[in-house]
C-alpha positions as CSV (number, residue, x, y, z in Angstrom):
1,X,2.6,-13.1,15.5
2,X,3.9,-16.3,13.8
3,X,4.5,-16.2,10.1
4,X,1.5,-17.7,9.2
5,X,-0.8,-15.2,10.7
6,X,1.2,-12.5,9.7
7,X,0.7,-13.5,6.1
8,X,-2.8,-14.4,6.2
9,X,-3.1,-10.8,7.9
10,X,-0.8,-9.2,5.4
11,X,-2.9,-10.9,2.2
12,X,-6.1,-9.6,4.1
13,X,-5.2,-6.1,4.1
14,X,-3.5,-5.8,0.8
15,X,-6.4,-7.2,-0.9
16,X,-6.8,-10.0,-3.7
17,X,-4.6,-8.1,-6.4
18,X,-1.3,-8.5,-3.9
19,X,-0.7,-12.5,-2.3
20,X,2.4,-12.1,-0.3
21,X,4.0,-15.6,-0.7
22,X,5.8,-17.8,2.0
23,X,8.7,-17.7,-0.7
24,X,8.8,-13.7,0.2
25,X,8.1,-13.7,3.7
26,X,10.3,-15.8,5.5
27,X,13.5,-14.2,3.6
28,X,12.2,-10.9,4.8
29,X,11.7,-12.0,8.3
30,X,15.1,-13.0,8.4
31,X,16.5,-9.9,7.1
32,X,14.7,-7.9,9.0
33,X,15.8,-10.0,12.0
34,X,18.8,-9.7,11.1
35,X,18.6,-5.9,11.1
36,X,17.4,-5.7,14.6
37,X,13.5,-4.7,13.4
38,X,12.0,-7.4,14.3
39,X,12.6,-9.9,17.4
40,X,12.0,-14.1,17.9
41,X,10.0,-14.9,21.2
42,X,10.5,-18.0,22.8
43,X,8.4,-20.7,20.5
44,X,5.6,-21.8,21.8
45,X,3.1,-25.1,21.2
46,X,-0.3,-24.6,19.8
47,X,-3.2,-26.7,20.9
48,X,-3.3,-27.5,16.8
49,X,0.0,-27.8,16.1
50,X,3.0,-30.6,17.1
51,X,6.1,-28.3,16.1
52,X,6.2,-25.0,18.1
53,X,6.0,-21.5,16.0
54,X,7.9,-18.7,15.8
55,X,6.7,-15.6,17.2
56,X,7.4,-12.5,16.1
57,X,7.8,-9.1,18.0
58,X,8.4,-5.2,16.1
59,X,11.4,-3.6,18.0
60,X,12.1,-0.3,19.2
61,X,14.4,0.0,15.7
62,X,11.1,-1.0,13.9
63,X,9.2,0.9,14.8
64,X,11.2,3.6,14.8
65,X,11.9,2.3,10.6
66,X,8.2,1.8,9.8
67,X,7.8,5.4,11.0
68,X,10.2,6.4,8.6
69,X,9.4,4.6,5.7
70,X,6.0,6.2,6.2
71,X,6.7,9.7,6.4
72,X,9.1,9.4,2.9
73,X,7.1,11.3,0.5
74,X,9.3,10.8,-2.2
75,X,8.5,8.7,-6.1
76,X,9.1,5.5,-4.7
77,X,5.6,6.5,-2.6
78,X,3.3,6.5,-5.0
79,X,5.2,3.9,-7.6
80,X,2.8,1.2,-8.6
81,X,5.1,-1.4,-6.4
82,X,5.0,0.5,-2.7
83,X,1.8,2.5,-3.3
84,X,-0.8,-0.6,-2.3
85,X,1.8,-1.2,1.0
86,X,1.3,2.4,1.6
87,X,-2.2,2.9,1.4
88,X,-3.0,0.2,3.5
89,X,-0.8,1.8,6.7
90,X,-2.5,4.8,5.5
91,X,-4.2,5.0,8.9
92,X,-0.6,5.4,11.2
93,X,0.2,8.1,8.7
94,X,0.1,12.3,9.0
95,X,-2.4,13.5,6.8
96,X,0.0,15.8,4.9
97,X,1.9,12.7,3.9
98,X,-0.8,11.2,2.6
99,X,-1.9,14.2,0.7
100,X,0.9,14.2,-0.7
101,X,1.5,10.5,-1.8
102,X,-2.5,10.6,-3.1
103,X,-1.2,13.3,-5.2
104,X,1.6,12.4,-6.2
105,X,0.2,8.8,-7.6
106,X,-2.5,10.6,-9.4
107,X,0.2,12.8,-11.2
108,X,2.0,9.9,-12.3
109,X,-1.1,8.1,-13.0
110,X,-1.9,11.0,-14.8
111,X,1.4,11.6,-16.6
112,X,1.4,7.9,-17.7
113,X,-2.7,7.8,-19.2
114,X,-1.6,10.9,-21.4
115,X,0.8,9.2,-22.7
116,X,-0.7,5.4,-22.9
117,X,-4.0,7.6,-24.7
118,X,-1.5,9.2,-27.3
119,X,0.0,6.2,-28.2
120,X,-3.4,4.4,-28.6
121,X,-4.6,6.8,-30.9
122,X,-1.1,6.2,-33.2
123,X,-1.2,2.3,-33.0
124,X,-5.0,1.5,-33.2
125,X,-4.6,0.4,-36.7
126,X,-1.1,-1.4,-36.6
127,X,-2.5,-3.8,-33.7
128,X,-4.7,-6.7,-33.6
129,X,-8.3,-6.0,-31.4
130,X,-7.1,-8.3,-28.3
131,X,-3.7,-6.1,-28.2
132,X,-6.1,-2.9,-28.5
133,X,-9.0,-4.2,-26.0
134,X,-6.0,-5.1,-23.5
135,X,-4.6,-1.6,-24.1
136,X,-8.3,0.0,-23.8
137,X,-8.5,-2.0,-20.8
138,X,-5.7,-0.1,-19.1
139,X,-6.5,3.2,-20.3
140,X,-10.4,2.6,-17.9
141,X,-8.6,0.9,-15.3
142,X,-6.1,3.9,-14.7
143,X,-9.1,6.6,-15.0
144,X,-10.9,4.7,-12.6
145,X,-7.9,5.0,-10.3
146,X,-7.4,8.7,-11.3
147,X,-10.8,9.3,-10.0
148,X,-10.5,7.3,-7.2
149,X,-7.6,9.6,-6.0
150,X,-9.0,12.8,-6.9
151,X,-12.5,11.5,-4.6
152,X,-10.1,10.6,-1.6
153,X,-8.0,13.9,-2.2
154,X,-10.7,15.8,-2.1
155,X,-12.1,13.9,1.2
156,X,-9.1,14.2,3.0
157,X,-9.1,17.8,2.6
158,X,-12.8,18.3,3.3
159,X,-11.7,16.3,6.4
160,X,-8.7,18.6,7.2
161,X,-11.2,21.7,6.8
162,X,-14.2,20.5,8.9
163,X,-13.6,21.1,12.4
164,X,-14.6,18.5,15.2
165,X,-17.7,18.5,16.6
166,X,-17.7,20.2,19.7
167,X,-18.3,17.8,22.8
168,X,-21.4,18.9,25.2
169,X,-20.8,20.6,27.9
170,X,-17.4,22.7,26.6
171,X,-18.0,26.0,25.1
């Protein structure tokens, strides 16, 4: 597809909290064609346009990296910068590895509310009740999340443990 779809499709499955920007794009189109991962097609005119677009094609070598990328189950995974990106391929993805990002972002979701909740407790007093309400604010929105993982954790394994239905007709 041409850049403009792919953002518009990129910004649709990401969700309003990440807006990939033109300014981001087109440098990583061009690195990426650069690397052999993606290809041009011949431009083409639209009906609605006067300057023909670039299309864009995933290669073999694409492919083959997406797949990659995908099955690293490492920190980088679950860091608050990749996870979103992650979550929203998490349909071309193993269930294993998305056990295991699920969990690990929930551990260092966990890791970091235990902390952010100890130093609340100590700084209360020395800040004023914006810095505290913002702080508050981040305390909910990462139990939320924790919770959030722990449901789909817990779904994914139900999942894994149901067996499928059997089809009529086989025994």
């Amino acid at each position: 597809m041409h850049g403009y779809e792919l953002r518009k499709r990129l910004n649709l499955m990401l969700g309003w909290s990440r807006v990939l920007s033109y300014g981001s794009l087109y440098p990583t189109l061009k690195k990426m064609l650069k690397g052999n991962l993606i290809e041009e097609l011949p431009p083409a005119l639209t009906p609605t346009s006067r300057r023909p677009k670039i299309v864009y094609r995933v290669t073999p070598a694409g492919t083959a990296e997406f797949e990659r990328l995908m099955a690293d189950i490492g920190p980088a995974a679950w860091e608050d910068d990749n996870f979103g990106i992650r979550f929203a391929f998490f349909g071309r993805t193993d269930m294993e590895i998305r056990l295991r990002v699920l969990e690990g972002r929930r551990s260092r979701l966990q890791e970091r509310l235990d902390r952010v909740q100890r130093e609340l407790s100590m700084t209360e007093k020395e800040v004023d009740r914006y810095s505290a309400e913002l702080q508050r604010h981040g305390v909910e929105s990462a139990e939320r999340e924790v919770q959030w993982l722990s449901d789909l954790i817990n779904a994914e394994r139900n999942r894994a443990a149901t067996p499928p239905p059997a089809t009529p007709g086989t025994s």
